[in-house]
C-alpha positions in Angstrom: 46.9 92.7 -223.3 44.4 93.1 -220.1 42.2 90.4 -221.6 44.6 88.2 -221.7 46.2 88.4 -218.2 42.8 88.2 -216.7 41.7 85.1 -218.6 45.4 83.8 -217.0 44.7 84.9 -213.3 41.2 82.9 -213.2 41.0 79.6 -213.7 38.1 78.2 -215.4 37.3 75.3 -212.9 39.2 76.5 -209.1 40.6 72.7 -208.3 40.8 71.8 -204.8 43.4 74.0 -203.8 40.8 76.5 -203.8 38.6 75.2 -200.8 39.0 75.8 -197.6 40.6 72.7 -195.4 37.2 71.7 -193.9 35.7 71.3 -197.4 38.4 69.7 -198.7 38.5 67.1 -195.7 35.0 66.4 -196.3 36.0 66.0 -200.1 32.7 68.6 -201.3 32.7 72.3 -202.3 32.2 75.2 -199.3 29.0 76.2 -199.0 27.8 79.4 -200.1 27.5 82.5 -198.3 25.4 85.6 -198.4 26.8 88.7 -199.8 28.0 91.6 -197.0 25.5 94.1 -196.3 26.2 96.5 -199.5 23.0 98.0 -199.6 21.2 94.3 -199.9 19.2 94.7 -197.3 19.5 94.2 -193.1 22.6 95.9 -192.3 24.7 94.3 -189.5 26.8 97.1 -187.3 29.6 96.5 -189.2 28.1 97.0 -192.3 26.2 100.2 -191.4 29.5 101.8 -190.0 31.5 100.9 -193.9 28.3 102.3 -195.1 28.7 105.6 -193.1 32.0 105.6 -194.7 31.3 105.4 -198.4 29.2 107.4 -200.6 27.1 106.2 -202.8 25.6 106.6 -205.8 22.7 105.1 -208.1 23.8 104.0 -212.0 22.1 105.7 -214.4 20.7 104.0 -217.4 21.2 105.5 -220.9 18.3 107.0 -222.5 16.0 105.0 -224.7 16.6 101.9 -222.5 13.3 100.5 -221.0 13.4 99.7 -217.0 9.9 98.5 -216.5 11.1 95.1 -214.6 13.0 97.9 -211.7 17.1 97.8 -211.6 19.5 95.9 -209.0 22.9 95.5 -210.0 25.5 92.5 -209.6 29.0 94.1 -209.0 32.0 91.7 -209.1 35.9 92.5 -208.2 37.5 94.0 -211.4 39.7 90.5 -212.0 36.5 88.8 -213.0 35.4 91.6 -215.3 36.9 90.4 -218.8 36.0 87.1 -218.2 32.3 87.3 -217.3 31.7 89.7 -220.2 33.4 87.6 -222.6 31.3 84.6 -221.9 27.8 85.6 -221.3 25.5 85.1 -224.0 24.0 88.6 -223.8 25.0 91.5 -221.6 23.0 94.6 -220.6 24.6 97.5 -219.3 27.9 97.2 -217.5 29.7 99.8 -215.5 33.2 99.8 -214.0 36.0 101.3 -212.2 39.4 100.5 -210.7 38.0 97.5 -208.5 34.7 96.2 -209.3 32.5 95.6 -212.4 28.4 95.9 -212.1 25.7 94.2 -213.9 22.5 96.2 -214.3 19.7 92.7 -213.8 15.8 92.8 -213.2 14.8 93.8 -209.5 14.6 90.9 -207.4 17.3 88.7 -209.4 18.4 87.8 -205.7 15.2 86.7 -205.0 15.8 82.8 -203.5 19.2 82.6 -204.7 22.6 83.2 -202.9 25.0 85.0 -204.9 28.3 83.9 -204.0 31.6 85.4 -202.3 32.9 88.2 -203.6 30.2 88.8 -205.6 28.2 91.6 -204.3 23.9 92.3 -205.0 22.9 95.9 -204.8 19.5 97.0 -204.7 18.0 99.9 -206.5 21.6 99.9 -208.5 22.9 101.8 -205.1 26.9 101.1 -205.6 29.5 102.8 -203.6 30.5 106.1 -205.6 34.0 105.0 -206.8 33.1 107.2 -210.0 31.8 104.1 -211.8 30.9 104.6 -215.9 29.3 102.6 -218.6 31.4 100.4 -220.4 29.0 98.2 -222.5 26.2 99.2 -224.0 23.4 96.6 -224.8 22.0 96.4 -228.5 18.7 96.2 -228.0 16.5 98.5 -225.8 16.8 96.3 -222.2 19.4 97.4 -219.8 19.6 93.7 -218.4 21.9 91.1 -218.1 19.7 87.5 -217.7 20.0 87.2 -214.1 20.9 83.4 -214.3 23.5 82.9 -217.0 25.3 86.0 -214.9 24.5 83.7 -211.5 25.7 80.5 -213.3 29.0 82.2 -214.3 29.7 83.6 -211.4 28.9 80.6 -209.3 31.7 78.7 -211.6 34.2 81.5 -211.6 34.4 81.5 -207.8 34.2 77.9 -207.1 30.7 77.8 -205.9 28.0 75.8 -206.1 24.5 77.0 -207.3 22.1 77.4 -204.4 18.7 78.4 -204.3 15.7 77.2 -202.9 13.5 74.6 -203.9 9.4 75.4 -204.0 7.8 73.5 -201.2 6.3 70.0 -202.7 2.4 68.9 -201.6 -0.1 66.8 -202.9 -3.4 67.3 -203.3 -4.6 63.7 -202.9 
């Protein structure tokens, strides 16, 4: 019964009643925009006070799982949960409570890339302590979801376009 209702709330491709008016008067998607500061880095004032606010807490990953690569986490509001677990082609670890879903990916999966609104990147797999458990359980022995399947899904669920940047180009005439 959940599964269904949240594959109803969330359309697969947001039409343009889904942009904001500038975008749609310039007839192209809004651009992307940085997660807040959860935890991902340079905390604005803002941000540090909501921080103050919250506890927090680090997920744990079961034993017998190998964490060489380091562990950030990609959380998501609970409405997207269902649907990003249903079509990823493999998925690591994933926690959840009331309002938000987590990923467990490699460190640095934000490295370059901007992971869109709501979606939120937490280093170190530092989430606010909302009493989050495990949910899914990978097969093998990694803890990770792929970073860019995850990114690519997201990107589509909310309407955004991928973004990341491009190596510099030279020649070495």
């Amino acid at each position: 019964m959940l599964r269904s209702m949240a594959t109803r709330m969330i359309p697969l491709f947001p039409g343009a009643a889904h942009r904001s008016p500038a975008a749609r008067r310039a007839g192209r998607a809004p651009e992307p925009r940085r997660s807040p500061g959860l935890l991902s880095g340079p905390l604005g004032i803002s941000g540090a006070s909501r921080l103050q606010e919250l506890d927090t807490t680090r997920l744990t990953v079961p034993v017998g799982l190998h964490t060489g690569l380091g562990c950030d986490a990609v959380g998501v509001p609970a409405r997207f949960g269902f649907k990003i677990l249903s079509r990823l082609p493999a998925n690591g670890c994933v926690y959840a409570d009331s309002e938000w879903w987590w990923w467990l990916v490699p460190a640095g999966s934000d490295h370059d890339v901007t992971w869109p609104l709501p979606a939120c990147y937490a280093r170190g797999a530092e989430i606010p302590d909302r009493r989050s458990r495990l949910i899914h359980h990978p097969d093998g022995t990694s803890p990770y979801t792929p970073p860019i399947p995850l990114y690519l899904l997201v990107c589509q669920l909310t309407g955004i376009a991928p973004s990341w940047a491009a190596p510099p180009v030279s020649s070495t005439l």
